[in-house]
N, C-alpha and C positions, 0 to 999 in steps of 0.2 A: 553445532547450531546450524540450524538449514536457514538461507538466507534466501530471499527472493530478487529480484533485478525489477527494480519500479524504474518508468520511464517518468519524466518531468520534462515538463513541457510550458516552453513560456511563451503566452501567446496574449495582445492585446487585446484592454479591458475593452472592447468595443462591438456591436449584433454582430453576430458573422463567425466571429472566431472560434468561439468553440463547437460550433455547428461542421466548421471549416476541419479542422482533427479530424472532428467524427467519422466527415464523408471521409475522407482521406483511408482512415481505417477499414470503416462498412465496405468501400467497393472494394478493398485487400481483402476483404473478408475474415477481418483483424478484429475476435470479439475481444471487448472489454471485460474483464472480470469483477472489478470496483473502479473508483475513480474517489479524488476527492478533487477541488476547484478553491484555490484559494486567491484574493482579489487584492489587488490596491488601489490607490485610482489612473495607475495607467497601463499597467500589466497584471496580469492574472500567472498562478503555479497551478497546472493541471497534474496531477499527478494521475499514471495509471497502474495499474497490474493487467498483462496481457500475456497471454504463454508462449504468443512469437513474436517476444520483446524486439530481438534480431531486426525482425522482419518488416515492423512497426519501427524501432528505430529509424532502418534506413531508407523506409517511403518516405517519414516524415521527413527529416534527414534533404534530401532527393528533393521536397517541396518547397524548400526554402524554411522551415520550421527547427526551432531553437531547442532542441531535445539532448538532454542526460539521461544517464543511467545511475542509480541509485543503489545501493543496500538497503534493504531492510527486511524486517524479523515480520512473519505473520505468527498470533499465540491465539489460540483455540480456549476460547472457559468457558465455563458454564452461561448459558444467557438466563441471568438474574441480576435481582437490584445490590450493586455492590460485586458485580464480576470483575469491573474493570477497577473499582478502587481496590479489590483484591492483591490486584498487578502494580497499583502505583504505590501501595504500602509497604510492597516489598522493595519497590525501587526507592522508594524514600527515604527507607530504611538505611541504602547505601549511598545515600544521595547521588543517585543517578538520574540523570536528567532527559528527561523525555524531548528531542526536538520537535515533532509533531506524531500526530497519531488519527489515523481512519477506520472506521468497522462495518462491519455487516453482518445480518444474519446469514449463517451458511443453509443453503436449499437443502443440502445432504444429511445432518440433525439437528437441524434448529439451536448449533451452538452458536456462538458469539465469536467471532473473527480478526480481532485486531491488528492493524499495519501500523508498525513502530518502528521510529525511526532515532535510537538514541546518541548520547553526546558519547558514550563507551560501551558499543555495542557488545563487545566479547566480555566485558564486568556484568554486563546487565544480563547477559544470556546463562552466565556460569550462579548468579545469585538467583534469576528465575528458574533455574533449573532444581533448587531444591523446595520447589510449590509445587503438592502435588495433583494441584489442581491444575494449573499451568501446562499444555501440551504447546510445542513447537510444530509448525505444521510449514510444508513444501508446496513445493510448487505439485504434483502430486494431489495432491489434499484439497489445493486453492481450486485447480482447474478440473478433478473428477466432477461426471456428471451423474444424476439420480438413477 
């Protein structure tokens, strides 16, 4: 199973701060690939996909900024209605548990990209492996461009 290294990033819920990452990254010259942003009401979880995770760790790292490193699975399917409950009827199936999940259209064929992040990653990769619709996709794959 190809795994990707997400950065997570805890920064508070208040103007500035996620603007603050950003620049951080932009003048590294550190593009972002996706991101997802989730909030509470005093901190926020930034998560990102970046392909010099490294490099982005440890500016942020260096800035004072509260950043991990992550596992998780990107899976490629079809962009249609019912691509993604495709994927969670099969995890349901084994009752495998999804901790969270982000996606995007991919620029390179308009398929459907999802970032998973499960409670049994190596069960979940070995049962979505027999969906033939289900590709497992790299870092490779995430960061080629058109």
């Amino acid at each position: 199973m190809k795994k990707l290294n997400q950065l997570s990033i805890f920064i508070e819920n208040k103007p500035g701060s996620l603007k603050n990452v950003c620049r951080l990254l932009a003048d590294n010259n550190i593009d972002i690939s996706t991101l997802s942003l989730a909030d509470t009401k005093d901190f926020g979880i930034l998560r990102l996909i970046v392909k010099e995770w490294e490099k982005a760790r440890d500016i942020l790292s260096a800035n004072g900024v509260a950043v991990t490193v992550t596992s998780v699975v990107a899976l490629e399917v079809e962009n249609r209605p019912g691509g993604l409950c495709q994927i969670l009827d099969t995890l349901d199936k084994y009752s495998i548990n999804v901790e969270y999940l982000y996606a995007f259209v991919s620029p390179i064929n308009g398929r459907a990209v999802i970032i998973l992040r499960f409670d049994a990653p190596d069960v979940a990769a070995e049962r979505l492996k027999s969906d033939r619709a289900v590709r497992f996709i790299g870092e490779d794959d995430i960061f080629r461009r058109k």
